[in-house]
Kinemage of the C-alpha trace (Angstrom):
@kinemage 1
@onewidth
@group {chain A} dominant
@subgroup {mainchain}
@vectorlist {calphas} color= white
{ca unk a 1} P 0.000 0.000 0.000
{ca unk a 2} L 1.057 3.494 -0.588
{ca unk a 3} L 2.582 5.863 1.992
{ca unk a 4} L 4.508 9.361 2.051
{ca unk a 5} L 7.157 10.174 4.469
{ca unk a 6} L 7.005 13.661 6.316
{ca unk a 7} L 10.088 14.966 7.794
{ca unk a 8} L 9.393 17.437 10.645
{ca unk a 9} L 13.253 17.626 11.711
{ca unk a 10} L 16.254 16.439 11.868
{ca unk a 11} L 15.159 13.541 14.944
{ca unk a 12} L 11.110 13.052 14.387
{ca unk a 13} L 10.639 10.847 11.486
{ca unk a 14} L 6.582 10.101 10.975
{ca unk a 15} L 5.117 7.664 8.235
{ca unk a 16} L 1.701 8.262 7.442
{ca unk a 17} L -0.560 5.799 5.079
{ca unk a 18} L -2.352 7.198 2.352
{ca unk a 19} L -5.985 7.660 2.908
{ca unk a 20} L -8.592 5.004 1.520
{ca unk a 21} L -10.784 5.666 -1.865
{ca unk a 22} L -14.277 5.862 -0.613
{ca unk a 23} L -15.732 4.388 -3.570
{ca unk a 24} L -13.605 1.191 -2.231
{ca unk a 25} L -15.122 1.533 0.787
{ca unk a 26} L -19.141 0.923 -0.304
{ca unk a 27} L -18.231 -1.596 -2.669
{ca unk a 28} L -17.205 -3.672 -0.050
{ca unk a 29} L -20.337 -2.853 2.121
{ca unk a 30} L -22.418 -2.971 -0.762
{ca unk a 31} L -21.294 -6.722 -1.717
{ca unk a 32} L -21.414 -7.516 2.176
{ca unk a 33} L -24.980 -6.331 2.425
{ca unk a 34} L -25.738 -8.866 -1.121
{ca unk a 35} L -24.255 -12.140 0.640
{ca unk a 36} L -26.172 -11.321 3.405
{ca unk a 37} L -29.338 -10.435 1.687
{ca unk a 38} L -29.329 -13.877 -0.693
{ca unk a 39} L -28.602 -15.584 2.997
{ca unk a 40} L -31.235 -14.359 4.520
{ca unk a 41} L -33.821 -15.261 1.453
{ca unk a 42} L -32.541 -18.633 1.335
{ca unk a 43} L -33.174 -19.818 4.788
{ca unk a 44} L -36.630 -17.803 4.021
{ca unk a 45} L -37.549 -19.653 1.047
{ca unk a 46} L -36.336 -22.997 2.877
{ca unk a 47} L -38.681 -22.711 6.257
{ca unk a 48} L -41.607 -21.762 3.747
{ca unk a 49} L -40.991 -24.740 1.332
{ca unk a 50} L -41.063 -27.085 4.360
{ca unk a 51} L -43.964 -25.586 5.975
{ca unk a 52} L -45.766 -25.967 2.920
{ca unk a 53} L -45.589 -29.148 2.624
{ca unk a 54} L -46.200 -30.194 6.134
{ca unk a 55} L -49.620 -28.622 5.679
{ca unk a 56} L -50.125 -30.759 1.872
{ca unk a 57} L -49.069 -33.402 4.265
{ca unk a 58} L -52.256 -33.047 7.009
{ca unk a 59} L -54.517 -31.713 4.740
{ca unk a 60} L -54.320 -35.005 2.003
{ca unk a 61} L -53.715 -37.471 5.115
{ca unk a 62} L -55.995 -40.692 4.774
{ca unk a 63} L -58.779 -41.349 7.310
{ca unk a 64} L -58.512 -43.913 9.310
{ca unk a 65} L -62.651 -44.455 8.532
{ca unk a 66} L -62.142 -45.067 4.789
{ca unk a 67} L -63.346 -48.041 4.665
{ca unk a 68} L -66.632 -46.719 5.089
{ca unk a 69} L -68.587 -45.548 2.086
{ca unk a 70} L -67.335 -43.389 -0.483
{ca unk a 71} L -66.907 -40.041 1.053
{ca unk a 72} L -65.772 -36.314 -0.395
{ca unk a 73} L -65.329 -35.636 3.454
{ca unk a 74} L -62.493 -36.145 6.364
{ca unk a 75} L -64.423 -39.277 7.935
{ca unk a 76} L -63.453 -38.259 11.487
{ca unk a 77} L -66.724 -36.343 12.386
{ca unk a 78} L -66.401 -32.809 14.166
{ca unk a 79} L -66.406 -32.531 17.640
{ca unk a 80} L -68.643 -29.654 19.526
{ca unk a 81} L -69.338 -28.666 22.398
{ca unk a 82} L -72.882 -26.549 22.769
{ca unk a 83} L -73.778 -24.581 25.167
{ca unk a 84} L -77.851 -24.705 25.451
{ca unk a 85} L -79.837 -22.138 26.967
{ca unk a 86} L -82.833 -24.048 28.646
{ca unk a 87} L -80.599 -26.114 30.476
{ca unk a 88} L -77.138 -27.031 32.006
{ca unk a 89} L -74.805 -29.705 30.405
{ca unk a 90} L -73.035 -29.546 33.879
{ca unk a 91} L -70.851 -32.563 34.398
{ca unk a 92} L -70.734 -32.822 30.699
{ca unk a 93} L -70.094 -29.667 29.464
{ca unk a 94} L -66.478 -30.847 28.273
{ca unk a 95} L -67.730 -34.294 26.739
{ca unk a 96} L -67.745 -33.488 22.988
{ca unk a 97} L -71.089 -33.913 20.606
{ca unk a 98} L -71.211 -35.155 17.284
{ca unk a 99} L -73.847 -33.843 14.707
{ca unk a 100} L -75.886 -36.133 12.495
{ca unk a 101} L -79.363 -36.452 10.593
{ca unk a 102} L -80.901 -39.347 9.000
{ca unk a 103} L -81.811 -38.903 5.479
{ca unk a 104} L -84.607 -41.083 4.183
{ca unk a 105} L -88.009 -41.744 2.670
{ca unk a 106} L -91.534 -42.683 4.558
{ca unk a 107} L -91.650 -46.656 4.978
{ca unk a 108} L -87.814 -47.268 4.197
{ca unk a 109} L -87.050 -48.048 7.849
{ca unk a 110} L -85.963 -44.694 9.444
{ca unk a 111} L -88.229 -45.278 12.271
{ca unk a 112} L -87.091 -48.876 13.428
{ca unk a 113} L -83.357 -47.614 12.462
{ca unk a 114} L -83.858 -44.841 14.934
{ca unk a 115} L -85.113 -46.624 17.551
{ca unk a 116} L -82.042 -48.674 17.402
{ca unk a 117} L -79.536 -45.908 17.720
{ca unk a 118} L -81.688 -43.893 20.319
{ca unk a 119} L -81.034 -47.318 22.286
{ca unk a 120} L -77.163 -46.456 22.578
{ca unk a 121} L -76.715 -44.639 26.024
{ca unk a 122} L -74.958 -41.963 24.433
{ca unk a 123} L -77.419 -40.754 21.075
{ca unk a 124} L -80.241 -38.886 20.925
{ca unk a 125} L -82.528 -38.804 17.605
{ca unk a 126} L -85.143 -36.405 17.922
{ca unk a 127} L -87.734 -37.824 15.534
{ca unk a 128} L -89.048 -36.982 12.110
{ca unk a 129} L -88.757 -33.130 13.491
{ca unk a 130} L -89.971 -31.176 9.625
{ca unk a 131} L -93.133 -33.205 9.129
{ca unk a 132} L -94.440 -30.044 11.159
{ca unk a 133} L -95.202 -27.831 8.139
{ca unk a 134} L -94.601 -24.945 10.280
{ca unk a 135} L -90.397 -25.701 10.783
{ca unk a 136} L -90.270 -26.182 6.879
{ca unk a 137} L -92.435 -23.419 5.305
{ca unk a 138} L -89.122 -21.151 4.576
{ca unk a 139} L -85.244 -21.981 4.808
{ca unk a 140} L -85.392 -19.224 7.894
{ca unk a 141} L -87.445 -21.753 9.480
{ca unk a 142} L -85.508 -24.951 9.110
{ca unk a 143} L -82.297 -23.462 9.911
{ca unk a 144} L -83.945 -21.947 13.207
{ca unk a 145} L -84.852 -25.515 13.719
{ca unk a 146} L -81.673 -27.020 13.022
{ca unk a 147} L -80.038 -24.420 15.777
{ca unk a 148} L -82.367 -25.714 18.094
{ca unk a 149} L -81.670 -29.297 17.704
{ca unk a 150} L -78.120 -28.778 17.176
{ca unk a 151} L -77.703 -26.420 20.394
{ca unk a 152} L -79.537 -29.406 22.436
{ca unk a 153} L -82.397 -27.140 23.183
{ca unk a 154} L -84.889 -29.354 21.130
{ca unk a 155} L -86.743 -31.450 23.647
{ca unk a 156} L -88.578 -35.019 22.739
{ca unk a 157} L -88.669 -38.294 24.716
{ca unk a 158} L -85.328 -39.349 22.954
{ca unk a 159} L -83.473 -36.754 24.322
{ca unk a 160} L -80.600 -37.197 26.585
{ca unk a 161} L -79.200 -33.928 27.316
{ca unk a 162} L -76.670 -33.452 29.014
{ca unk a 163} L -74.441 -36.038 28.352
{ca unk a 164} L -75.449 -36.853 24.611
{ca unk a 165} L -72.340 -37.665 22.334
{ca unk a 166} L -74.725 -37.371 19.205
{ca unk a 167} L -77.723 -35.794 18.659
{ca unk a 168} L -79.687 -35.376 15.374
{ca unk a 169} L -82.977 -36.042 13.811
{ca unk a 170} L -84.772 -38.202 10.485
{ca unk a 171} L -85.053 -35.815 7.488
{ca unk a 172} L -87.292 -37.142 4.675
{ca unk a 173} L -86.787 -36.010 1.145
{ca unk a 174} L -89.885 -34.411 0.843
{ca unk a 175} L -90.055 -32.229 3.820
{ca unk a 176} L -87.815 -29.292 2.100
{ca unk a 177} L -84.848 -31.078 2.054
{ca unk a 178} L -84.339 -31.114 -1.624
{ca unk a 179} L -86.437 -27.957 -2.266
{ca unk a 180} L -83.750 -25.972 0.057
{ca unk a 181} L -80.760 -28.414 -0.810
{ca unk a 182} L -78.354 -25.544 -1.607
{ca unk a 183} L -78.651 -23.475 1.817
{ca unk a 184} L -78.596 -27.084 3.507
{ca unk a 185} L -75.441 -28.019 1.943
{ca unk a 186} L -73.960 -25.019 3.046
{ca unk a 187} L -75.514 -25.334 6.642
{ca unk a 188} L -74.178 -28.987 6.961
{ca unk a 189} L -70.632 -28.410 5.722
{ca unk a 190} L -70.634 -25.231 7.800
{ca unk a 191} L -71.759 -26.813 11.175
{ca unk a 192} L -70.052 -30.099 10.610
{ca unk a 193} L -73.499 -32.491 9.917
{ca unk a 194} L -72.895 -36.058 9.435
{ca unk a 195} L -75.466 -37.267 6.594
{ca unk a 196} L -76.420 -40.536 7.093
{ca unk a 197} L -78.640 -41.810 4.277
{ca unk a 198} L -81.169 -44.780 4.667
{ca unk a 199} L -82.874 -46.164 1.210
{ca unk a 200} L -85.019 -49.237 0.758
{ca unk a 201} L -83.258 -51.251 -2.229
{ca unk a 202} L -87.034 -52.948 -2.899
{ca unk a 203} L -89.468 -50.591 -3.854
{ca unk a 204} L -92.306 -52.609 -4.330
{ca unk a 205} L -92.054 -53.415 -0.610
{ca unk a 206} L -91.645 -49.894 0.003
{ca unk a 207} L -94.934 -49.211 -1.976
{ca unk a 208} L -96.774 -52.066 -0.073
{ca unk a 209} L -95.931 -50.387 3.016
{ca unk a 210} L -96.898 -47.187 1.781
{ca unk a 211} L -100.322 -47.802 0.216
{ca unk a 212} L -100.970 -49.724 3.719
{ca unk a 213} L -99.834 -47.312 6.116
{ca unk a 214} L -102.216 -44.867 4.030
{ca unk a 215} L -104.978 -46.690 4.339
{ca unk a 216} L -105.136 -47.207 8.250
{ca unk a 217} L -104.825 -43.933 8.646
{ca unk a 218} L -108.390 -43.686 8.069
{ca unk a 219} L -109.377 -47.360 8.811
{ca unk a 220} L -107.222 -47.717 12.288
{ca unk a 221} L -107.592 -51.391 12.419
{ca unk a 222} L -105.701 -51.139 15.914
{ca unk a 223} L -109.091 -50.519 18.222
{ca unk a 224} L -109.334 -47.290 16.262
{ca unk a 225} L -105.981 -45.979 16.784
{ca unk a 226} L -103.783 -45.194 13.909
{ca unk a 227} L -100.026 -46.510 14.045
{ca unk a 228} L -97.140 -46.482 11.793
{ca unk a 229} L -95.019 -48.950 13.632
{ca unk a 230} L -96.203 -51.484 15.889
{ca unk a 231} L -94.155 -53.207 19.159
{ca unk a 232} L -95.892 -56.377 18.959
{ca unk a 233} L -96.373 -59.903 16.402
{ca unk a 234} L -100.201 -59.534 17.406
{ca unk a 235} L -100.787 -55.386 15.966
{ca unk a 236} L -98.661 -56.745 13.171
{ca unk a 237} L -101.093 -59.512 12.306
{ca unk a 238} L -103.747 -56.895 12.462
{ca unk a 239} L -102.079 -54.660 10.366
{ca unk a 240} L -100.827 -56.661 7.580
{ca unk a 241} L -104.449 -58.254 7.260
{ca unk a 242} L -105.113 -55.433 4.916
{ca unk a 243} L -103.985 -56.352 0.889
{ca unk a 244} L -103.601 -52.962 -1.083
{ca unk a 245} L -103.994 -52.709 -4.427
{ca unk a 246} L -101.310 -51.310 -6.472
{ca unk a 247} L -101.940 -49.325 -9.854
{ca unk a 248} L -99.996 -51.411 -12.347
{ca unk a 249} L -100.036 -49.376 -14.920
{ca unk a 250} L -98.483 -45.972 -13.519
{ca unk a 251} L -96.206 -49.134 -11.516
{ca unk a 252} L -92.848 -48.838 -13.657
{ca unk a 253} L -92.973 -45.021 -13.611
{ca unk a 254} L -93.844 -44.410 -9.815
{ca unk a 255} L -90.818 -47.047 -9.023
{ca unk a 256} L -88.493 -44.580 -11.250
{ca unk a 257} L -89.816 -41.642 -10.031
{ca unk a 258} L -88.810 -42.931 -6.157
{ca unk a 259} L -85.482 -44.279 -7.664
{ca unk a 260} L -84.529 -41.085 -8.964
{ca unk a 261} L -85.180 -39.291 -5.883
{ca unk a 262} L -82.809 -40.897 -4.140
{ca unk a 263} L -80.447 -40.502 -6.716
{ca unk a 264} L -81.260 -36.800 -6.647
{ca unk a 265} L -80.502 -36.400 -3.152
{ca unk a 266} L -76.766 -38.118 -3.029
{ca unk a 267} L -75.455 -36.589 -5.928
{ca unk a 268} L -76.877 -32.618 -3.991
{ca unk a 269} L -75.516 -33.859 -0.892
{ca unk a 270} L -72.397 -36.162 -2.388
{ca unk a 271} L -70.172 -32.863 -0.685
{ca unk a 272} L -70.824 -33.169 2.945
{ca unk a 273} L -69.957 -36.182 4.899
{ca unk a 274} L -71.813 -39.075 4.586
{ca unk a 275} L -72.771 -42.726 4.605
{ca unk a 276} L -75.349 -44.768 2.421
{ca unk a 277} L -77.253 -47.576 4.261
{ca unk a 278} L -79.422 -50.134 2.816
{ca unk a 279} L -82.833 -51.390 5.150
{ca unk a 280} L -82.262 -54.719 3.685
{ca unk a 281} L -78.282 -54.495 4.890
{ca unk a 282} L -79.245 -53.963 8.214
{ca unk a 283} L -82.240 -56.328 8.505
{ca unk a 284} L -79.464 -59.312 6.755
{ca unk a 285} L -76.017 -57.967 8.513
{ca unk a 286} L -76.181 -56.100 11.834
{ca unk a 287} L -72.459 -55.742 11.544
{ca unk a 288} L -73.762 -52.639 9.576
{ca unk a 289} L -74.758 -51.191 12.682
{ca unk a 290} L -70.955 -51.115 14.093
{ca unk a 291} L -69.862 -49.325 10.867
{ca unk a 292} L -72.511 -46.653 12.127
{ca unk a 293} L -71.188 -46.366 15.404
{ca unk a 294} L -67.936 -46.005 14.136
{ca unk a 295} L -68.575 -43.407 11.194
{ca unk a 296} L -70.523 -41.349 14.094
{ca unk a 297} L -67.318 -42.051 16.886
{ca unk a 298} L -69.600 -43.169 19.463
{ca unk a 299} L -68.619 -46.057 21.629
{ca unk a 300} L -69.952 -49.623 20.305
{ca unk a 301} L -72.401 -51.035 22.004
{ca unk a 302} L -75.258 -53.631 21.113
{ca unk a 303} L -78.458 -51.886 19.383
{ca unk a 304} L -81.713 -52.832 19.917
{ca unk a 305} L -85.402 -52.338 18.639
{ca unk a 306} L -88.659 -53.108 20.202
{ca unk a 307} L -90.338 -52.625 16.463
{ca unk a 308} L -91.714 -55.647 14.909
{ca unk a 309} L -91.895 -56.236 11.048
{ca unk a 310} L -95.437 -56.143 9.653
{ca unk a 311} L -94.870 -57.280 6.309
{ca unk a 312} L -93.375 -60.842 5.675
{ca unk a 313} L -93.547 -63.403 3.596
{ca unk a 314} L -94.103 -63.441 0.034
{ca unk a 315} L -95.591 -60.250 -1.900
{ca unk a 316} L -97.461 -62.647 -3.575
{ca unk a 317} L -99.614 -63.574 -0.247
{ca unk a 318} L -99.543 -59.656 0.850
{ca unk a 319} L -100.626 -57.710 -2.482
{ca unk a 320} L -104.412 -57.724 -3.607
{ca unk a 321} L -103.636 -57.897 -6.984
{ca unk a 322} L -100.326 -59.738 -7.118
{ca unk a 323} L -100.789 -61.257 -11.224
{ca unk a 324} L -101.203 -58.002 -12.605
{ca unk a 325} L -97.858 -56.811 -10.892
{ca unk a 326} L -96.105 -59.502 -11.538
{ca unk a 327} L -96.975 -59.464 -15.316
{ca unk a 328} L -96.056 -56.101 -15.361
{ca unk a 329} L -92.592 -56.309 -13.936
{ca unk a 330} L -91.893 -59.302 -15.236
{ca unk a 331} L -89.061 -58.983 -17.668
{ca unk a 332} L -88.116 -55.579 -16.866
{ca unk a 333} L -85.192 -53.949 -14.644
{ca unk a 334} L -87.532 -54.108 -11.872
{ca unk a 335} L -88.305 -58.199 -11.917
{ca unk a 336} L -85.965 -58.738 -8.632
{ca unk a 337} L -88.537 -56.819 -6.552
{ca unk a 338} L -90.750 -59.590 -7.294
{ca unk a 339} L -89.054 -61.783 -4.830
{ca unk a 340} L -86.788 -60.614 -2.810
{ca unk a 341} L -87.849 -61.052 0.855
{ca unk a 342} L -87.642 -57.484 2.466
């Protein structure tokens, strides 16, 4: 490096380097403040990269329910915890509730099916709540409802309050269900709903029980008292004494308007979480009712009914005018109805 020598006298001798360029001086600031800058981004860009994918990670985990059904849904249902206003949950304010609602159509076995899981110590189904016009004449309506049930402050004899690890109701199709499907949708994803659909695979049974049920609504063969289900073999004999008579030749298109329905309602509701049950799965294979229990994360326990079946037997030895049915579904898509026993 350059210096100059300065010569003050004959003894002092000083040596004094030459001063710095200042342009030198930034550059090497300016370079130091680069390496640290791209440093600093790197280790930036390296913490986001990662944390991006843990999240890709928990978000496209598999369930460890996926073996039942084919859900859009995460099949571990929500957990809440509501706080109701006409009561106290006391002890069990910090046990967590599941939602659910049975979605079904009259005679398809939603009533017997709820009677089963309202016999778990732990669930409370609340009934066919929207066959009162008055909780389905708007979508204001139903979803005031649906807070009520939801927020435990919905009262029936199924109700067990406090301590209920799933509560929810039975839904048919044609009490504004599909009418409002949109804002429900929204209202099930929204509040965490599990769907649990119930269908009846024969419709011709479905029919029978149907046209019968009608007709004792005005007949009441039981001492003059109407009922839908019955608790013992002797009502049922009463009951099933009546033989309706089916119109076979609107037949084929009422059993594809009913199909179709049901259709209807899985692919509006195919986003939320769900489960499709068969009646004539869980009448065959009550192991059906532990994949319930599980897709609602309730504790398994052994379900029982006190409902008895009014219908067996043969459709041949139940319906009034059995030939002209059976000539009219014979060779068509809906022949297996013919003799399939439930």
């Amino acid at each position: 490096m350059a210096e100059y020598i300065c010569v003050l006298n004959k003894d002092t001798l000083i040596i004094k380097p030459s001063k710095k360029s200042p342009l030198f001086l930034r550059t090497i600031v300016l370079l130091f403040a680069m390496v640290c800058g791209v440093y600093i981004c790197t280790i930036c860009i390296k913490q986001i990269s990662s944390v991006t994918k843990m999240n890709i990670q928990v978000i496209g985990s598999p369930s460890p329910d996926t073996n039942i059904g084919t859900q859009q849904e995460p099949q571990i249902p929500i957990l809440h915890y509501p706080k109701p206003q006409t009561f106290s949950r006391g002890e069990c304010t910090q046990n967590p509730v599941r939602f659910f609602v049975i979605l079904s159509m009259q005679r398809s076995g939603s009533g017997w099916f709820e009677t089963l899981l309202n016999s778990h110590i732990n669930v409370s189904s609340n009934g066919e709540i929207f066959s009162a016009i008055e909780r389905r004449k708007n979508i204001s309506t139903i979803i005031q409802t649906l807070e009520k049930v939801y927020n435990l402050d919905f009262f029936t004899s199924a109700s067990k309050n406090e301590c209920s690890a799933a509560v929810g109701f039975k839904w048919m199709l044609n009490q504004g269900l599909i009418e409002h499907h949109e804002e429900i949708v929204e209202y099930f994803k929204h509040r965490g709903i599990s769907a649990i659909f119930l269908f009846r695979r024969n419709l011709l049974r479905r029919m029978v029980s149907v046209l019968a049920n009608s007709y004792d609504r005005y007949a009441k063969l039981l001492n003059g008292t109407h009922k839908s289900h019955v608790h013992s073999q002797q009502e049922a004999t009463t009951l099933s004494s009546y033989k309706p008579v089916i119109n076979s030749t609107s037949l084929i298109t009422d059993l594809r308007e009913v199909g179709s329905a049901a259709v209807k309602a899985l692919e509006y509701f195919n986003s939320t979480r769900h489960i499709v049950l068969y009646y004539e799965d869980l009448v065959t294979n009550r192991t059906k009712l532990k994949d319930v229990q599980e897709f609602l994360g309730i504790p398994r326990m052994k379900l029982t009914s006190r409902q008895v079946k009014i219908h067996k037997g043969p459709l041949s030895d139940i319906v009034e005018n059995w030939n002209d049915v059976n000539k009219t579904l014979s060779g068509t898509e809906y022949e297996s109805f013919l003799r399939s026993d439930y």
